[in-house]
Jmol script that loads the backbone (N, CA, C; Angstrom):
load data "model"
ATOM      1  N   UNK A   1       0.835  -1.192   0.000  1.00  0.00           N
ATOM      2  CA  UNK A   1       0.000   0.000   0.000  1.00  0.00           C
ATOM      3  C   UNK A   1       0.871   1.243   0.000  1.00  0.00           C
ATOM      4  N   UNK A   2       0.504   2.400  -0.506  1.00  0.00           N
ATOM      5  CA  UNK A   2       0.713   3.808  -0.296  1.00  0.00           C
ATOM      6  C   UNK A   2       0.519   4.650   0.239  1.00  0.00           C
ATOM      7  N   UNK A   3      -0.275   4.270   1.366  1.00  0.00           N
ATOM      8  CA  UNK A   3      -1.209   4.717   2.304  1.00  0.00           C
ATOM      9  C   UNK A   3      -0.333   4.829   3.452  1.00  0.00           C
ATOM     10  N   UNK A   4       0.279   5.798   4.064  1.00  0.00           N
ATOM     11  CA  UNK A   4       0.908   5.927   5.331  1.00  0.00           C
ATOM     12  C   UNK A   4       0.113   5.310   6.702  1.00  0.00           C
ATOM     13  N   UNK A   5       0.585   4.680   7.365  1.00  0.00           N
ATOM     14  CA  UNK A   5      -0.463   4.313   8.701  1.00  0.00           C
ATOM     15  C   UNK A   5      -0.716   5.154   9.482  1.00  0.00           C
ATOM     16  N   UNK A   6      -1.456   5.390   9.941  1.00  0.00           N
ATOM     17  CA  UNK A   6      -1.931   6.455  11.016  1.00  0.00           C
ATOM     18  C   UNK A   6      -2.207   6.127  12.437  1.00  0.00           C
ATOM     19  N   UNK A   7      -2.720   7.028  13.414  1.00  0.00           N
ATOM     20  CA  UNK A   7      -2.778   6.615  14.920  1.00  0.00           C
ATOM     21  C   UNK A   7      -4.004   5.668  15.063  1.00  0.00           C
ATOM     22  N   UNK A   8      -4.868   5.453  13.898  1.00  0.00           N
ATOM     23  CA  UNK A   8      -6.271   4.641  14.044  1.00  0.00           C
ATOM     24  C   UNK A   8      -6.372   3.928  13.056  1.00  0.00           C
ATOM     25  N   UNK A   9      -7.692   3.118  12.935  1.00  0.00           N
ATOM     26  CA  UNK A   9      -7.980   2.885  11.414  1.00  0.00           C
ATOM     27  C   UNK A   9      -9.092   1.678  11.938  1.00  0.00           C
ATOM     28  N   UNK A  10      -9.873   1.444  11.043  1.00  0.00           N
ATOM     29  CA  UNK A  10     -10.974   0.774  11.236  1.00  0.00           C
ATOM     30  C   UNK A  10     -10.846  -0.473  11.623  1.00  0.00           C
ATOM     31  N   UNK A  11     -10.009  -0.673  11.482  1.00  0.00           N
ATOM     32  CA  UNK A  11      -9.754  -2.565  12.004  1.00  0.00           C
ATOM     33  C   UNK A  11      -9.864  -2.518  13.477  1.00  0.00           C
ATOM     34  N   UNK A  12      -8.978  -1.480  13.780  1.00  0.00           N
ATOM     35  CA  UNK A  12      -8.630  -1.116  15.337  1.00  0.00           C
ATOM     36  C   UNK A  12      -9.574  -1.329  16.749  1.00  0.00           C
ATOM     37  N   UNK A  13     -10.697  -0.579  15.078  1.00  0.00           N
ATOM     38  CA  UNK A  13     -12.077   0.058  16.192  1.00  0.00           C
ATOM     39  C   UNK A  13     -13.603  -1.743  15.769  1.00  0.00           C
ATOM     40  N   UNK A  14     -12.759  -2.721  15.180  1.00  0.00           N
ATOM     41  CA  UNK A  14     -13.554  -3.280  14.135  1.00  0.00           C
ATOM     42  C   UNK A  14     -13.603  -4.763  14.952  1.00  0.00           C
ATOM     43  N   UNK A  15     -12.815  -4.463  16.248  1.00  0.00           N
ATOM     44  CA  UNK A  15     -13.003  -6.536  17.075  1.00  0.00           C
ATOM     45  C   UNK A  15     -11.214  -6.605  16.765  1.00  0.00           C
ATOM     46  N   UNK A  16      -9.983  -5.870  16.430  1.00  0.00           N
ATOM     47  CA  UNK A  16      -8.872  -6.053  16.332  1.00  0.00           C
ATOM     48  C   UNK A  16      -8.355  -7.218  15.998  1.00  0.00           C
ATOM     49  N   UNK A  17      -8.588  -7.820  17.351  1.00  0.00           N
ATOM     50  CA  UNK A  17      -7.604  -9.024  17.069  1.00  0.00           C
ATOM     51  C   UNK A  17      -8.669 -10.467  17.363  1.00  0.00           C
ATOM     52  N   UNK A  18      -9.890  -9.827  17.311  1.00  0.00           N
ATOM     53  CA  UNK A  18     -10.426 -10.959  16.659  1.00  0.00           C
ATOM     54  C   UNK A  18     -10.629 -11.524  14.929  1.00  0.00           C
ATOM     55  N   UNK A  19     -10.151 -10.701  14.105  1.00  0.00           N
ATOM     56  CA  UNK A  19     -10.502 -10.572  13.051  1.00  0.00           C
ATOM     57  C   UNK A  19      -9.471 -11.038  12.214  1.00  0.00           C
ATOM     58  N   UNK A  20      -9.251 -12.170  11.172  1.00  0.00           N
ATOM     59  CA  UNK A  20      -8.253 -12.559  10.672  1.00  0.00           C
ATOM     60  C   UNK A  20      -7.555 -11.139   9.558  1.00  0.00           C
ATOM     61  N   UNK A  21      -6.296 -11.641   9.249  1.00  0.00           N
ATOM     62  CA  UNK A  21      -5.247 -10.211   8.503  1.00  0.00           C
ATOM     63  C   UNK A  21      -5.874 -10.065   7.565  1.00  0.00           C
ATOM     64  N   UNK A  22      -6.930 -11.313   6.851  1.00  0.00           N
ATOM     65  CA  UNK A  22      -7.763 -10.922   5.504  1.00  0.00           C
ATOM     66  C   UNK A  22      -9.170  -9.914   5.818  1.00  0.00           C
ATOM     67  N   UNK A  23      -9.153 -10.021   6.791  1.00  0.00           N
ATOM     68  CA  UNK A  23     -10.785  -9.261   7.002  1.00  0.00           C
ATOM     69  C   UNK A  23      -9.964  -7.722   7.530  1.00  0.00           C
ATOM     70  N   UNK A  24      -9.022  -7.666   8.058  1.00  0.00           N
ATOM     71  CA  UNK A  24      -8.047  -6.568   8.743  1.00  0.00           C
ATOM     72  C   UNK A  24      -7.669  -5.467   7.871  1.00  0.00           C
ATOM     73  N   UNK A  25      -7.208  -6.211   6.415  1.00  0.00           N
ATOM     74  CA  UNK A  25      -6.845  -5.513   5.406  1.00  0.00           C
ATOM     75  C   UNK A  25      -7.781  -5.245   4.508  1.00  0.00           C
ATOM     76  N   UNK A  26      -8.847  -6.037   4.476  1.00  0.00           N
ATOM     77  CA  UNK A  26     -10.002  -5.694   3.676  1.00  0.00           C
ATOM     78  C   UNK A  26     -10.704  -4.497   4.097  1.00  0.00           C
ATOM     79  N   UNK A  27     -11.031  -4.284   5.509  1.00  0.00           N
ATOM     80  CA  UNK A  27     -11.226  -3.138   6.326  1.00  0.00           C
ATOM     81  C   UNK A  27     -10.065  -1.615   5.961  1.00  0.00           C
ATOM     82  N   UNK A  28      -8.971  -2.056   5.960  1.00  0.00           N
ATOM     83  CA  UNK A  28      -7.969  -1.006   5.204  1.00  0.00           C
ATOM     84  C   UNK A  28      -8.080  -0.313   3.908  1.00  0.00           C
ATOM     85  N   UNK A  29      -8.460  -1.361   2.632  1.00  0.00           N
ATOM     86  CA  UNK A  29      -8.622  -1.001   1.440  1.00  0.00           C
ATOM     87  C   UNK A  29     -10.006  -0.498   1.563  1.00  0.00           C
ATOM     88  N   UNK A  30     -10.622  -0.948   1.895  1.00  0.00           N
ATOM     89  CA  UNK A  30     -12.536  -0.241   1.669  1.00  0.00           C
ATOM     90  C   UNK A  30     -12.190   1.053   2.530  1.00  0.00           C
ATOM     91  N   UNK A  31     -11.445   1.366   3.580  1.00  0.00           N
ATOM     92  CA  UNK A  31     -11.272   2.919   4.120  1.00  0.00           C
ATOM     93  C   UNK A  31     -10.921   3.508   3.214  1.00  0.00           C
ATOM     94  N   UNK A  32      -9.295   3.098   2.488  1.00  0.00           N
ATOM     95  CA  UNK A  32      -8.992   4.091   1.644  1.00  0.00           C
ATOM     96  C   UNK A  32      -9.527   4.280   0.049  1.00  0.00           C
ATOM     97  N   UNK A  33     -10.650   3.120  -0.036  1.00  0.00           N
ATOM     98  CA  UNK A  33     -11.579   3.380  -1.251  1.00  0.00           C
ATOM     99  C   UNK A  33     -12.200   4.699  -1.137  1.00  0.00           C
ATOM    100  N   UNK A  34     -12.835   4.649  -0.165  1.00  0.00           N
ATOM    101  CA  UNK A  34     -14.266   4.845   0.297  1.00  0.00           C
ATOM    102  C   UNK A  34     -14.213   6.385   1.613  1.00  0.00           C
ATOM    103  N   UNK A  35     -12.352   7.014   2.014  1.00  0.00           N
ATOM    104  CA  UNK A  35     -12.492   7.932   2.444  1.00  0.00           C
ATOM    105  C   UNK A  35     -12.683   9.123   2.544  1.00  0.00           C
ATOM    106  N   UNK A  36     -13.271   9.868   3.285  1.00  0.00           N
ATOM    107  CA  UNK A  36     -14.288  11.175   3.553  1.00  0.00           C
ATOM    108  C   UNK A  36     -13.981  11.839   4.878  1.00  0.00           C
ATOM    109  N   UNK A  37     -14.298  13.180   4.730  1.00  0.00           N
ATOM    110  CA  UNK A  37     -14.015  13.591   6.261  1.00  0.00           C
ATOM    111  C   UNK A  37     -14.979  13.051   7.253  1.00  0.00           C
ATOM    112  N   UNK A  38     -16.226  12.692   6.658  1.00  0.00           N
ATOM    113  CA  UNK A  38     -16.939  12.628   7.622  1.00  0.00           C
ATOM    114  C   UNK A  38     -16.761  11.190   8.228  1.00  0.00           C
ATOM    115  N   UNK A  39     -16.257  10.215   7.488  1.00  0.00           N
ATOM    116  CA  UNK A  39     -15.832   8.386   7.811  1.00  0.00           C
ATOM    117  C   UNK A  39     -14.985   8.831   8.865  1.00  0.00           C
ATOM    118  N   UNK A  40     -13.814  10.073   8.631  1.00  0.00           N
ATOM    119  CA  UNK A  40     -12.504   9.824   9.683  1.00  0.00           C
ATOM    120  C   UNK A  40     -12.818  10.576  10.947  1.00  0.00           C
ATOM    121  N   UNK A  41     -14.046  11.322  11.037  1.00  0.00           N
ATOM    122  CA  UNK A  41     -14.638  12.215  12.206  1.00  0.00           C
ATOM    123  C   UNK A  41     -15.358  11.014  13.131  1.00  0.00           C
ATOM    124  N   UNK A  42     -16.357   9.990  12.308  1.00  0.00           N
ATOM    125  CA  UNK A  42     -16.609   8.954  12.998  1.00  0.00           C
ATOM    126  C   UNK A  42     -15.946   7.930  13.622  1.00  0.00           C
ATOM    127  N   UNK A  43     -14.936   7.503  12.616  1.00  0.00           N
ATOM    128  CA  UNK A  43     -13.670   6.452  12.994  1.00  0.00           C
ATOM    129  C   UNK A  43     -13.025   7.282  14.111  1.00  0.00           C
ATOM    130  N   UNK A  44     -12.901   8.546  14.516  1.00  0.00           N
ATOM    131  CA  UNK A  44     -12.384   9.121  15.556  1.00  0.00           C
ATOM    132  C   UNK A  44     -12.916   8.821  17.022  1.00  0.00           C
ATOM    133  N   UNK A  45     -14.158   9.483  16.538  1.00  0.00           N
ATOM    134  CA  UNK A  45     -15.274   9.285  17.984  1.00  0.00           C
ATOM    135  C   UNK A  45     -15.292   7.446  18.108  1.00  0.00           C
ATOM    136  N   UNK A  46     -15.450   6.094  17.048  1.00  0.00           N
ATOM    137  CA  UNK A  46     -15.310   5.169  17.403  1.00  0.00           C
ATOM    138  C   UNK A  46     -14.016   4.704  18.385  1.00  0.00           C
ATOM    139  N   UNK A  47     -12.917   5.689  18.038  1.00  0.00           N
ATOM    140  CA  UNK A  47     -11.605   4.873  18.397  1.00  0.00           C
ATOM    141  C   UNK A  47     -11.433   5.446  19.659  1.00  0.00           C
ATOM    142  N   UNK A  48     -12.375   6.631  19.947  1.00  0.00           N
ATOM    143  CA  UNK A  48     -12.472   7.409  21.519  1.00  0.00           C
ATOM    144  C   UNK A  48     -13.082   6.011  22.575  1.00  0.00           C
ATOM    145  N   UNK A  49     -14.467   6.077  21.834  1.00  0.00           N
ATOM    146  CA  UNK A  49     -15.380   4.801  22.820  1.00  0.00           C
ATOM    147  C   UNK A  49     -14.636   3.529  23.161  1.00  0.00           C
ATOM    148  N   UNK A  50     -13.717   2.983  22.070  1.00  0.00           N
ATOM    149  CA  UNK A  50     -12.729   1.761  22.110  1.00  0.00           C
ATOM    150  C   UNK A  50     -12.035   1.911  23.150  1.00  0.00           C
ATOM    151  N   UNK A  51     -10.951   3.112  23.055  1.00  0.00           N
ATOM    152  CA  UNK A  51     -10.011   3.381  24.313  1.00  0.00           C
ATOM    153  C   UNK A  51     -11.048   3.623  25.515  1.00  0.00           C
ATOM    154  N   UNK A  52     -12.000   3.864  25.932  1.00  0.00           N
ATOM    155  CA  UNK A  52     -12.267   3.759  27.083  1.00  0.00           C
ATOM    156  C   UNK A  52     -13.237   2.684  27.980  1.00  0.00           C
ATOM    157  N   UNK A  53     -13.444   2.067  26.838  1.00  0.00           N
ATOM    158  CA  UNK A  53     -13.795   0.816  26.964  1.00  0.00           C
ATOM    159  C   UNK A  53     -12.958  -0.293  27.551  1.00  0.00           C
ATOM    160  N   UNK A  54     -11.995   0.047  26.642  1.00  0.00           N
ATOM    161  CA  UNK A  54     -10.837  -1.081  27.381  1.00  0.00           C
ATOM    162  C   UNK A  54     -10.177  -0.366  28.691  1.00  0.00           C
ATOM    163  N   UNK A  55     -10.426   0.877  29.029  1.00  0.00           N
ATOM    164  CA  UNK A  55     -10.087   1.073  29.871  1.00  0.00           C
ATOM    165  C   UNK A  55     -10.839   0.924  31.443  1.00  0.00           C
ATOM    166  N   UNK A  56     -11.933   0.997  31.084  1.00  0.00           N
ATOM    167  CA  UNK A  56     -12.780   0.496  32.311  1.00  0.00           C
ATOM    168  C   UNK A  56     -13.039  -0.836  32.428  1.00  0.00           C
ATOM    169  N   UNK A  57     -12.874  -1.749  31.361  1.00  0.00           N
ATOM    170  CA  UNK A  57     -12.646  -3.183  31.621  1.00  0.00           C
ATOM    171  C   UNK A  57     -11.422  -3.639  31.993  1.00  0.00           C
ATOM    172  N   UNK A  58      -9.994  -2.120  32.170  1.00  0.00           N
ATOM    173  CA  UNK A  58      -8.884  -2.916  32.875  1.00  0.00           C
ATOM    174  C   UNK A  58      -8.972  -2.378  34.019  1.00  0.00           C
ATOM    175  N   UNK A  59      -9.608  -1.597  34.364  1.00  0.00           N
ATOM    176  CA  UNK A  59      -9.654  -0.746  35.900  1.00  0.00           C
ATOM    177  C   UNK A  59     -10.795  -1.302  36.649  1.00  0.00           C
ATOM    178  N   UNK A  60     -11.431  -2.304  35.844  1.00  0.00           N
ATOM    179  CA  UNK A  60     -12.336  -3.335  36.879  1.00  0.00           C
ATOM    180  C   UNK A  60     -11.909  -4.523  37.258  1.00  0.00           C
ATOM    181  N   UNK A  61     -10.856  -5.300  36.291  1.00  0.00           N
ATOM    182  CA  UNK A  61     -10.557  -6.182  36.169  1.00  0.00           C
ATOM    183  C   UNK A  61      -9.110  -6.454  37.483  1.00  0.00           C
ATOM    184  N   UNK A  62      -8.215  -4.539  37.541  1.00  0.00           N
ATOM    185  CA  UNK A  62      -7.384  -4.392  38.444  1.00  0.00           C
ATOM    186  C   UNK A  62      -8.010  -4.438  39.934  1.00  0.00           C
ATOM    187  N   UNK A  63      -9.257  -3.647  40.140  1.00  0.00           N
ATOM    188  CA  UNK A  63     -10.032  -3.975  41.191  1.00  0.00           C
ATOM    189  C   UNK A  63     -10.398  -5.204  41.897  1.00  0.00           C
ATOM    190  N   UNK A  64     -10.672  -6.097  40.977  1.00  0.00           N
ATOM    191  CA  UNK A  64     -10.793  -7.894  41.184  1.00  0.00           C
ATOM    192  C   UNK A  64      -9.811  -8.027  41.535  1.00  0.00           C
ATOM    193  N   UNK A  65      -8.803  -7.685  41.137  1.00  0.00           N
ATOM    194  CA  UNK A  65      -7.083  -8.736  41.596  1.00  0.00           C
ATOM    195  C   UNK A  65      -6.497  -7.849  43.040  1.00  0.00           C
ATOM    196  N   UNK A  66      -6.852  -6.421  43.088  1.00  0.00           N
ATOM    197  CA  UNK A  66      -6.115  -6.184  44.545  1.00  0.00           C
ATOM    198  C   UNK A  66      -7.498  -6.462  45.717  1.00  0.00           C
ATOM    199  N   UNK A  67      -8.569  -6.762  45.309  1.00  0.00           N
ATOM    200  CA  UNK A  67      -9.333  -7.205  46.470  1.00  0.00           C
ATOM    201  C   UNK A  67      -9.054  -8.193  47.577  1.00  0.00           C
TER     202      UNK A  67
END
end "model"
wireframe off; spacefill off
backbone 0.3
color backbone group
């Protein structure tokens, strides 16, 4: 690709590493088919909800273990 990587991208926000490298990269090419400001304003706010998601499932999960 020609596509520089960036701090996000739809795979990220898309089940990560549940998702095999073919569905990962397929998610890559349909972004850069198919990109718009308004896809990367959403993919933003998605990749906001992601990070804090995982973050309150590790700050509950740390709670369980020093109990």
């Amino acid at each position: 690709m020609l596509v520089k990587p960036g701090i996000t991208g739809p795979w990220q926000v898309s089940g990560r590493s549940n998702l095999s490298k073919e569905e990962s990269e397929s998610l890559d090419v349909s972004y850069v088919q198919n990109w718009s400001m308004l896809g990367d304003i959403v993919l933003l706010f998605r990749t906001v909800g992601a990070v804090v998601t995982i973050r309150v499932h590790t700050d509950r999960r740390n709670e369980d273990v020093t109990k």
